[in-house]
N, C-alpha and C positions, 0 to 999 in steps of 0.2 A: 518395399521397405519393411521389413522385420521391426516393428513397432512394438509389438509388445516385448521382443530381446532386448530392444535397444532402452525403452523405457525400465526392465529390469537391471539392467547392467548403471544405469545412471540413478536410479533411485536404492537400488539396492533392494529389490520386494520382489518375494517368487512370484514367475508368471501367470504361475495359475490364478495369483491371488491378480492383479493387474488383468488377464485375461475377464474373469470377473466382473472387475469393476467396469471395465472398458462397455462389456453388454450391457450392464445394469444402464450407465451412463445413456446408451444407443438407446434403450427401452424407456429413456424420460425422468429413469429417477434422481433422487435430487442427493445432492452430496450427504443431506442431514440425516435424511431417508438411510443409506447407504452404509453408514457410519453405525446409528442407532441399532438399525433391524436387520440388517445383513452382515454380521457379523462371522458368520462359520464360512460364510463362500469368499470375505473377502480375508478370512485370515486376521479376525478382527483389529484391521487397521484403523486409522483416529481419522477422524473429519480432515485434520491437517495433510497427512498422506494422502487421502481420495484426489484431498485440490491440487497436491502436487503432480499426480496421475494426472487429472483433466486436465491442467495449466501445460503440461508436457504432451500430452497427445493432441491437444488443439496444436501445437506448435510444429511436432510432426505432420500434420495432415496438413497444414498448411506448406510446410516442405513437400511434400507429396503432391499437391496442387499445385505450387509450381514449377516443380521436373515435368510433370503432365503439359501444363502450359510451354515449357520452352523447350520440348519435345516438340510437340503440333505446330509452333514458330517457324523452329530449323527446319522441318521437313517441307513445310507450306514452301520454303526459298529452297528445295530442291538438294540439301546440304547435310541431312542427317547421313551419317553412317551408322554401323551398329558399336563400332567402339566410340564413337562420341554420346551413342546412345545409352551404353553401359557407362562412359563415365558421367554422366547426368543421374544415373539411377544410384549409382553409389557415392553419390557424395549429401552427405546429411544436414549442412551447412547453406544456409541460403546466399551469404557472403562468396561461396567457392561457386553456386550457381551461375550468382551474376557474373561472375569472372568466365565462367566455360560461354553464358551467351552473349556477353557484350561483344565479340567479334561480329558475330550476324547481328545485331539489334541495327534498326532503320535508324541513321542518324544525318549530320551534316558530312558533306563531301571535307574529308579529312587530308592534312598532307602528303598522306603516304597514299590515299586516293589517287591525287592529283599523278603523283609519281608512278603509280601503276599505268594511269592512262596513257604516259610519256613511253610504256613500256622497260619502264626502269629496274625492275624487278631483277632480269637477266644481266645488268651492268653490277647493280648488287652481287648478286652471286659470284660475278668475275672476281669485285674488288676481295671477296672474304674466303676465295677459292685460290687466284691464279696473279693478281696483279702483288709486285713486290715491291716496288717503288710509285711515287708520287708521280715523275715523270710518264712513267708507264700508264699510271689512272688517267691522269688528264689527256694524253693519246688516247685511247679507250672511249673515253669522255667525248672525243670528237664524233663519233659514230652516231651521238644522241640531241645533237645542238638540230632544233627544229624552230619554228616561229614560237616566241614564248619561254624557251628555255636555249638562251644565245650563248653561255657560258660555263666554259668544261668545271670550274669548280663547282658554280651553281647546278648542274649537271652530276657532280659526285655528292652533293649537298642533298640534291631532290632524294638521292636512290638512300642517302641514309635514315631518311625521316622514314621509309617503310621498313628498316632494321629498328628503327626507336619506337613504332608503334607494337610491332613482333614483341618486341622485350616489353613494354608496357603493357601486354595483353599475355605477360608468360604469367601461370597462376603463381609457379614457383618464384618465380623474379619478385611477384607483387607479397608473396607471405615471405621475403626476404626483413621487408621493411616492415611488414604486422609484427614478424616477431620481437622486431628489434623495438615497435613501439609497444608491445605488451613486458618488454624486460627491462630495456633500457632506455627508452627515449623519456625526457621531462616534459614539462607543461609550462612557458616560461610567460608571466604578464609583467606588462608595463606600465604605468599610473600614464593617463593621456589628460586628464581632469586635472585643475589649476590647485582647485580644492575638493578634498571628500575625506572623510573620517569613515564611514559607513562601509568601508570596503579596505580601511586601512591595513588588515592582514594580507592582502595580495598586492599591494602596492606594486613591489619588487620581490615578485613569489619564483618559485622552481621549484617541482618537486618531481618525482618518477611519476608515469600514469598509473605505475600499478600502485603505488603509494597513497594515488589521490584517496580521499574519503569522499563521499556521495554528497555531502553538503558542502565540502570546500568546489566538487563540480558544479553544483548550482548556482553556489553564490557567486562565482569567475562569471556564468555564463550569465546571470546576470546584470554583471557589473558592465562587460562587452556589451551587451543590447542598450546598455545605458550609457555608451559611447564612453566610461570612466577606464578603462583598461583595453588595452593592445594584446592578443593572446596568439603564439604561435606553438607548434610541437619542436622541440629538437631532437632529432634523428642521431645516428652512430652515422653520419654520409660516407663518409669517405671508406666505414668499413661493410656497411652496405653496397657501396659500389665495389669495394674488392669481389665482393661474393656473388654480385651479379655476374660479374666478369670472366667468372670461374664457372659459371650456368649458360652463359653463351658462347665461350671458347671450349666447348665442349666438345671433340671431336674435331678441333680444327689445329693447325699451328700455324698459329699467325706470325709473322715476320713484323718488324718494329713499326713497318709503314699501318699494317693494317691493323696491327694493336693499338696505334695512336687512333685510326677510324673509329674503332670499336670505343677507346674510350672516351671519346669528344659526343658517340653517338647514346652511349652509355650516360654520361652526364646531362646528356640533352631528356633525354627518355625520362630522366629520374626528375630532373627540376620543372620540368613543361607537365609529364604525363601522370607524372605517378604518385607523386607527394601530394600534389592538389587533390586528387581523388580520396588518396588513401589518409591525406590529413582529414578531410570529412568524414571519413568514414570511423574512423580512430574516436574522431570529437562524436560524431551521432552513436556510437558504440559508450564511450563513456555518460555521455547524458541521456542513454537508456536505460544505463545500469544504474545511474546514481537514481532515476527516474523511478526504477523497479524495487531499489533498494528504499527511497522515501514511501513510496506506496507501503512498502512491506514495515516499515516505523510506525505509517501511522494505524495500520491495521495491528498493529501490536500492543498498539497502546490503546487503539479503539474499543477492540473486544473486551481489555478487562473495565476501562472506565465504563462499558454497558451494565456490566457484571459486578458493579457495587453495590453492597449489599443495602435491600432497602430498608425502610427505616419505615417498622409499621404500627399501629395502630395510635399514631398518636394526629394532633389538629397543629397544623402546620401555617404559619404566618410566614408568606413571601412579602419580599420589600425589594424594590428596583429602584436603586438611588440614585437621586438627580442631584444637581445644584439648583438653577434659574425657574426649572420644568416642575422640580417637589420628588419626594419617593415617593411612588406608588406601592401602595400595600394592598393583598388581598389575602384570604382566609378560607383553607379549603378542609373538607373533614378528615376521619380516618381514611373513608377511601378515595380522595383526591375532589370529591364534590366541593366547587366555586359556592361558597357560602356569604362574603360579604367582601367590601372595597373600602379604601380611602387614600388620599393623598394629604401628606405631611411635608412641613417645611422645615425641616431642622438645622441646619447649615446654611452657611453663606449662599445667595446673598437675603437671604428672609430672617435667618436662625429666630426660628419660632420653634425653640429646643424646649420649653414647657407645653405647650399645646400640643406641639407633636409625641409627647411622652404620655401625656394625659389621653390621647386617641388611641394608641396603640395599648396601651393598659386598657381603657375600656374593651377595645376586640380582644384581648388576652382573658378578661374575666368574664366577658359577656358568651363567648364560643369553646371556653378552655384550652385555650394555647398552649400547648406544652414548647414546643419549639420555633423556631424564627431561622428562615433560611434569607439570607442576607447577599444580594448581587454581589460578584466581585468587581465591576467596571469601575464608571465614573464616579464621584463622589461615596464611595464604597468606606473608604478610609475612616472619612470623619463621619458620615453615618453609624459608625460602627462604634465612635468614640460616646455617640448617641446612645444606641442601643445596650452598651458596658452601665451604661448608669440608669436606665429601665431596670437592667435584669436586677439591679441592685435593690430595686423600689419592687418586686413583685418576686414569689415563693414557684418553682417549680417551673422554670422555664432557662432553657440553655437557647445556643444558636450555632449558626452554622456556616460557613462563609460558602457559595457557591458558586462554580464556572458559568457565567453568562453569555459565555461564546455561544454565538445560533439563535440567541433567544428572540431576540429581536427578530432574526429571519423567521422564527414560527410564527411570533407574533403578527406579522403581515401577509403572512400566506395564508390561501384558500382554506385549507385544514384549520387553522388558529380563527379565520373567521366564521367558516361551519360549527366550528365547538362553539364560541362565545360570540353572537353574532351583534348581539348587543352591547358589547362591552367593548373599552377604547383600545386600542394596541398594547397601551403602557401596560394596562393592567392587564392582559391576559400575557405580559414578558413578567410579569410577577406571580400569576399562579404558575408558570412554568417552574418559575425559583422553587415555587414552595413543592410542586409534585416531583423537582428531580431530586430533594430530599428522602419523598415517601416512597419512587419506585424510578428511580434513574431509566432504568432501561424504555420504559413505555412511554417515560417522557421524551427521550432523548431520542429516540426514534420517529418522532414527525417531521426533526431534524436532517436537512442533506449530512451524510454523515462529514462531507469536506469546510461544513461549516461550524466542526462542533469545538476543532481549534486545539486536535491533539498531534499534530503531524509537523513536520518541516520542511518550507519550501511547498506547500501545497498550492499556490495559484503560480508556481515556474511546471507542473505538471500536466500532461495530459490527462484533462477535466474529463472526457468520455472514461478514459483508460481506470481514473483513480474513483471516479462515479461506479463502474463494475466492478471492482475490487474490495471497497468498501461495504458497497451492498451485501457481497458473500462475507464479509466478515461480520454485519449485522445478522443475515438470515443466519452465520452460525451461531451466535451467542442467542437472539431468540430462541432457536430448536434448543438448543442445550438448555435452557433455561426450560421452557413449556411455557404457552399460554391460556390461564384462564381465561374463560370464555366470557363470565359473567362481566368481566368489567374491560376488556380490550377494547381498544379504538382500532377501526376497520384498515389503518396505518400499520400499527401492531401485529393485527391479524396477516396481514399482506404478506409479511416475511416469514411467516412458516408456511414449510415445506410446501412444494405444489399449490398454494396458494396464490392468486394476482390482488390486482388490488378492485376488480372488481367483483370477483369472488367472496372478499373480504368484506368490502361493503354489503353485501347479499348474506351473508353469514352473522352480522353485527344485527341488519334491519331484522331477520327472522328470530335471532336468540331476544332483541325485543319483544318483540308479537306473541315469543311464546311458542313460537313454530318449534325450535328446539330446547329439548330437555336432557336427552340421552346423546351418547358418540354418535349411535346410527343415523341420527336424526339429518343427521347431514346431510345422509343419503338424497333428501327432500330436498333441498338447496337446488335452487335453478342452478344449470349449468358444471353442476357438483356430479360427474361421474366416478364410473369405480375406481379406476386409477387416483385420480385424485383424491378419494378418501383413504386409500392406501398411504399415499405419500403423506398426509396432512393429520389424519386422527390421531396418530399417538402424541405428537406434536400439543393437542389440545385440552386443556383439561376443563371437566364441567364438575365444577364443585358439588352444588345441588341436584348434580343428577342420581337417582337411588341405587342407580350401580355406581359401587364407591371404586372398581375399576377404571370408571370415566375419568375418574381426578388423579389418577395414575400416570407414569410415561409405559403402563403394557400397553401394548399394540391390539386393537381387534383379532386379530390372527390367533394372539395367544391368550386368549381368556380364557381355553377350555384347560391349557393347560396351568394358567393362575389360577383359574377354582379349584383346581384337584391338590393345589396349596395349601388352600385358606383351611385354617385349622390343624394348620400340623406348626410343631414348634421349628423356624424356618431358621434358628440358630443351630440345629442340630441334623439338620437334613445333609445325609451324603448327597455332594449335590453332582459325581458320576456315575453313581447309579440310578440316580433318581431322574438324570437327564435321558440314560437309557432307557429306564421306566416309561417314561413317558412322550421318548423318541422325541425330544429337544437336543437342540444344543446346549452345550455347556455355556458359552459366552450369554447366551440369550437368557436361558434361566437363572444364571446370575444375575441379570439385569431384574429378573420380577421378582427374585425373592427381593432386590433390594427393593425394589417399587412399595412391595406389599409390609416392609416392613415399616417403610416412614409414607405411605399414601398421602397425596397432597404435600411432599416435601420442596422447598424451593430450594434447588442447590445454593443459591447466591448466598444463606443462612451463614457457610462455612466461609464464608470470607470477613476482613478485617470490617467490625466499626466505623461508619462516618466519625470523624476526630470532630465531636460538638467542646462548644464553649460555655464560661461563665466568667471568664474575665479577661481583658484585653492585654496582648502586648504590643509595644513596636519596634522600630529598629533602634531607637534610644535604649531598648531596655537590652539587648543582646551585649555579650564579652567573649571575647576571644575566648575557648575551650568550654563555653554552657554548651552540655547535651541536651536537646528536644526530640520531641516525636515530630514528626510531620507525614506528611501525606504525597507519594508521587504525583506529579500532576503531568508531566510529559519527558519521553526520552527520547534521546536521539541520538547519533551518533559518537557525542563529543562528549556526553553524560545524559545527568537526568535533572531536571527543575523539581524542589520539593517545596511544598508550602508548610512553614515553620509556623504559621497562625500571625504574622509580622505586618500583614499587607503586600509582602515582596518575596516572591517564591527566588529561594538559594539554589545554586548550582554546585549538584557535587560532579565533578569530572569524573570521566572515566577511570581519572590515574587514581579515583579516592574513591570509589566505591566499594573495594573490597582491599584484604592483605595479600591479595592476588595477582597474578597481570590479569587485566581485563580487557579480552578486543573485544565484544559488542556486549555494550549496559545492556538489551534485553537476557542477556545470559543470566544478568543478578538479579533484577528486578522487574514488577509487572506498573503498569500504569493503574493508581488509585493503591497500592502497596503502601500501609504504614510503617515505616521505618524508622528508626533511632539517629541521628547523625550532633556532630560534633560542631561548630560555630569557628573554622579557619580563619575566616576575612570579614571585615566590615568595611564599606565604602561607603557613608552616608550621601556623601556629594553625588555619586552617582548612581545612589539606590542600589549596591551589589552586594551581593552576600555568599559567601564562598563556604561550603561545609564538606566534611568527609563523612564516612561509613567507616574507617577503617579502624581497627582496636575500639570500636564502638560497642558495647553488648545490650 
């Protein structure tokens, strides 16, 4: 297989450049690696491109694996030729595989089995060659009556069930009916449930498969496992069987007796053999895609919510609000150091709404709070109704409403009780609040990234499949980001580049100890060889170390050519002569004049403000066309959720996003995007709030 053609013909990227990548890959490097520091050999393509390359030649080799396998199959039963061998090799499709080996696969003794054993095969050939009438077959027929098979119809019956397998096992016969279910066939459900609201748009659903959307396939498939809805496909049958018709009278001129055979056998082939397979396969084809297409939502929305910009050098008050249990508050410093705790009662059923004001003002003046990240869960609401009338009573303090999705799952993991081993669960789901104000990303990564609650449809998904997906979507926004070494958790550390998480751990205990100071220091690191400081140091930044390259994203590789830099004015530097000078690449020495010019720069800086507070609204205070800002919080197919600051995150549709047609929200918008949008709908009753973008400025 011609994989590296095939992968440039479908991705559209010169060979050379895919050739490339493909060694680097074989050689261990890491996509981040790839992307950063390989820029001239791969054509400087973006971390997104690399994974499209991996994500496709894994899927080649896997095709390639198994033409190999069902090569070494056929031949083991004595059955390979070299033209069934060549057509195994060219076909690229794993779908068209199983169709060329299902005839040899070991299976149950089949009707047209039984019928061969009868010797049937040859009575076949009469009827489709030489017999003209009925009268004529069933004389025929007599030659075949044995113990078991006593009558001539049942005798013309047995010989066509191995014509109905033939045809069930033609590839072309069987992509008569894929096409028709990739253009024309719908998806029709039935409501079976007495009662259900929850599923109420597919009640009495139809739509084309190719029309389906990826979440309207989950929610159906869904609804089915919950016994609430009946689902079948409807086909074009009757012009599918035309077309079969016209594929197996190929070469023949059948007379009207053996045209009515053909098509009684033709109907049987299609209803028994062919639709049952090919409707599964249709249906596991759709819920792989709709599968591949959620994975791919929520890694879109995951990377930028990593990539909020964090919010630093201020003392941050986390609060996890309860009703019966209390809010738990805790108080960490500028750099996320647990400094102090309490629990307060301010709402039902205690409202101990002055005592708890009076607590919270003392940790505000006693540690200098400047801000208050505020759970979005349970009792979040009227907490908050709480905290609007503090900020009133104290000078220099806003808030912040934040996603509590995971937190709880940190809070009882291994990791949550290594860091605070001493401390109760509630409260360490409260400094989580307060540090994913100060640096989202390092908090939000001790996090499964499938529990952080920006995805749709994620527990209908393959949990292994969405667990590797997400991981590469975390390790890319850590590497693109960089991590300081001074204050990473051996979690954090884990996911850059060539790093495991035991490495990680080993790298965390020594920058303790003191063991490391400088990049190279690494070198020293149990288990830390060359390779993997390759892959991993640019990745790392060491603030305090006296080479101020360390706190750089240059690479080791290239320091000799950043010092012959340092001291020239790097806005005025030809930078293709200068790449010649000093026998760089271009893409590359771009990269460190940018380094050297903001050292120690966080990209995350260039993205929008957390939208902080100082005074509360709610959905009483909204009116049909008020403009707000708010905050993307998750997209998906149908649109996007924004939080207006209300308690109740608005739905702008896709049809209202833009003055545009819009087919997929992440075309307009990132997750964590501050946006402007406009107040269409209010539905108090049922908590909804409907807003546009469009004529918005």
């Amino acid at each position: 297989m011609q994989i590296t053609e095939i992968l440039s013909k479908e991705l559209n990227i010169k060979e050379d450049s895919i050739e490339n990548v493909i060694k680097l890959l074989d050689e261990g490097s890491t996509v981040a690696f790839i992307a950063r520091y390989r820029k001239e050999v791969t054509g400087n393509l973006t971390d997104v491109a690399i994974r499209e390359i991996e994500k496709n030649l894994n899927k080649l080799r896997n095709i390639e694996k198994r033409q190999e396998e069902i090569i070494k199959l056929i031949d083991e039963k004595g059955k390979l030729t070299d033209e069934l061998k060549a057509e195994i090799l060219a076909s690229n499709s794993l779908t068209i595989l199983e169709d060329i080996y299902a005839p040899y696969k070991s299976r149950r003794k089949t009707r047209a089995d039984i019928a061969r054993e009868f010797n049937l095969e040859t009575l076949l050939n009469s009827l489709l060659n030489d017999i003209r009438s009925e009268n004529e077959a069933l004389e025929k027929a007599k030659g075949y009556l044995t113990e078991g098979l006593e009558d001539e119809k049942e005798v013309i019956s047995r010989s066509l069930d191995i014509l109905a397998e033939d045809i069930a096992n033609n590839i072309d016969a069987r992509n008569i009916i894929r096409r028709d279910g990739l253009l024309r066939a719908s998806l029709i459900t039935k409501i079976k449930a007495e009662e259900d609201s929850l599923y109420e748009s597919y009640h009495d659903f139809s739509k084309k498969l190719k029309a389906l959307k990826s979440f309207q396939i989950l929610a159906i498939n869904r609804a089915e496992k919950e016994d609430i809805l009946s689902v079948k496909i409807e086909f074009s049958d009757e012009y599918n069987k035309k077309l079969i018709y016209k594929l197996v009278s190929e070469g023949y001129d059948f007379n009207p007796y053996q045209k009515e055979l053909v098509d009684l056998t033709i109907d049987d082939a299609y209803k028994r053999l062919m639709l049952p397979s090919i409707t599964t396969e249709l249906r596991n084809k759709l819920t792989e895609e709709a599968s591949e297409e959620s994975i791919k939502v929520f890694g879109d929305n995951l990377k930028p919510y990593l990539l909020q910009r964090p919010i630093k050098g201020q003392v941050v008050m986390g609060l996890d609000p309860g009703f019966r249990t209390g809010c738990k508050v805790a108080v960490v410093d500028k750099n996320g150091k647990f400094l102090d705790q309490a629990v307060i009662y301010p709402v039902e059923p205690h409202k101990k709404e002055k005592e708890s004001i009076a607590t919270l003002k003392n940790l505000i003046e006693k540690y200098g709070v400047t801000l208050i990240a505020l759970g979005n869960a349970t009792a979040s609401r009227e907490t908050e109704l709480v905290i609007d009338k503090l900020i009133k009573e104290v000078s220099g303090v806003s808030y912040a409403i934040v996603n509590e999705a995971g937190a709880s799952v940190y809070s009882a993991s291994s990791l949550g009780e290594e860091e605070f081993p001493n401390l109760d669960v509630t409260i360490r789901g409260a400094i989580s609040m307060a540090r994913r104000l100060q640096d989202p990303m390092a908090e939000l990564v001790k996090i499964e990234p499938k529990h952080i609650g920006v995805g749709q449809y994620q527990h209908d998904l393959d949990g292994k499949k969405l667990d590797e997906e997400l991981s590469k979507v975390v390790e890319d926004a850590v590497n693109e980001v960089g991590v300081a070494i001074n204050n990473a958790s051996y979690k954090l550390l884990s996911y850059v580049s060539g790093l495991n998480q035991n490495l990680a751990k080993r790298i965390e205990e020594d920058f303790k100890e003191g063991k490391i100071q400088y990049r190279k220091d690494l070198l020293e690191v149990k288990g830390l060889g060359k390779k993997t400081y390759e892959l991993a140091a640019g990745f790392l930044r060491f603030p305090s170390s006296p080479e101020i390259l360390d706190n750089t994203g240059v690479h080791p590789e290239s320091y000799k050519i950043a010092k012959k830099l340092q001291g020239m004015n790097l806005d005025e530097i030809d930078v293709e002569k200068t790449a010649e000078e000093l026998e760089a690449g271009i893409p590359t020495l771009k990269d460190i004049i940018a380094e050297l010019k903001k050292p120690g720069r966080d990209p995350r800086d260039d993205n929008p403000e957390i939208l902080t507070k100082k005074e509360i609204m709610g959905i009483d205070d909204l009116k049909i066309g008020m403009v707000l800002k708010g905050k993307v919080r998750n997209i998906t197919d149908f649109g996007a959720f924004v939080d207006i600051g209300v308690g109740i995150d608005g739905l702008v549709h896709v049809s209202e996003i833009a003055d545009k047609f819009v087919k997929n929200p992440h075309d307009e918008l990132t997750n964590s995007q501050v946006v402007s949008v406009r107040i269409i709908e209010i539905d108090k009753k049922k908590e909804r709030i409907g807003l546009s973008m469009r004529s918005v400025s």
